[in-house]
N, C-alpha and C positions, 0 to 999 in steps of 0.2 A: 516428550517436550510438551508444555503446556502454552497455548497461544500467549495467554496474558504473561506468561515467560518475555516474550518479543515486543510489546509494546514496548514503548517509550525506549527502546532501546538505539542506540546512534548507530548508523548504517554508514561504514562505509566502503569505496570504489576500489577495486584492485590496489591502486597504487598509493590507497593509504587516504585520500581527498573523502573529509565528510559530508556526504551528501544529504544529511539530515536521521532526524528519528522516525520509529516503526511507528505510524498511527492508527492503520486501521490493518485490516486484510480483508484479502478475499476468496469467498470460498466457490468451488463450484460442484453442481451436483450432477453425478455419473451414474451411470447403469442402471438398473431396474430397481423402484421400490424394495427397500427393506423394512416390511412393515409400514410404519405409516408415509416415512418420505426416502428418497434415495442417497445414499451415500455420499456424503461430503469430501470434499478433500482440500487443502490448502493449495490454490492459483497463486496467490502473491501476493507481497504487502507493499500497502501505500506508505509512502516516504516525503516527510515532509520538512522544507529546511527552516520553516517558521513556526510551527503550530506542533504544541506537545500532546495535541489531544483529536478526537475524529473530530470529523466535520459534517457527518449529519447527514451524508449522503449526495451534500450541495455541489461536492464538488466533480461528483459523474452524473449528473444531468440536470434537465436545463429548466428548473425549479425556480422560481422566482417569487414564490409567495410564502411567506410576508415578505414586503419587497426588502426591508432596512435588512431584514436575517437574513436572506438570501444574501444581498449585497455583502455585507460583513463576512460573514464564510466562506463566498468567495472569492472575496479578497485576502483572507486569513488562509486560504488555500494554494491562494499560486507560489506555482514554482516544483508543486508536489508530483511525485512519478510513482506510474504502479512499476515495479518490482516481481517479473514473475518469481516462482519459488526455482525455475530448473537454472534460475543466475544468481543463485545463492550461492557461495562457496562455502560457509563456515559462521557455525554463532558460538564462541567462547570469549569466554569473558565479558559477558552480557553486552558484545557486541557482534553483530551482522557483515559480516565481509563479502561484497561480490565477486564474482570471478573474472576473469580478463573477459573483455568483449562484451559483458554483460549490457541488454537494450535496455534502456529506460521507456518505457510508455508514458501514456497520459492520461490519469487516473478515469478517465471516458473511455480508455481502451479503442481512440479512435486512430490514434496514430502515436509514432515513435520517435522520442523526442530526442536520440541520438546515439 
């Protein structure tokens, strides 16, 4: 599968309820250097119920400059949940299914929005 596969793709909840499109993801990097950096792996994608497109970063920390772009992103941002990838259940038909029980975060990964 190729990331840009998942973008813009509509995400939704077990029971069918559209929680929004794939806009950005996140990667994190594990184990020892291979060569010049360490191994990547897909953590999870951001979902968002307003915005078909990323946000620049604005929306996992506490950036505020330039003030108007800041402001405007995230504003263009709320409502958006990170998605780990192990509460994915299924991507066919160029759509993303979670699984029962699956957490929504808060694309700051500081806490769980339900």
């Amino acid at each position: 599968m190729i990331l840009s596969d998942l973008l813009g793709s509509p995400v939704l909840t077990a029971d069918g309820e559209r929680l929004g499109v794939v806009v950005d993801a996140r990667l994190a990097l594990d184990g020892p250097p291979d060569g010049m950096l360490s191994a990547a792996r897909l953590y999870g994608l951001v979902v968002s119920p307003h915005s078909h497109s990323s946000f620049a970063g604005y929306e996992r920390t506490d950036v505020d400059a330039p003030a108007l772009i800041a402001r405007f992103l995230r504003w263009r941002a709320r409502g958006s949940v990170l998605v780990l990838w192990a509460d994915l259940a299924s991507f066919t038909g160029d759509v993303v299914r979670l699984r029962p029980g699956a957490t929504l975060y808060s694309p700051r990964l500081q806490e769980a929005q339900g």
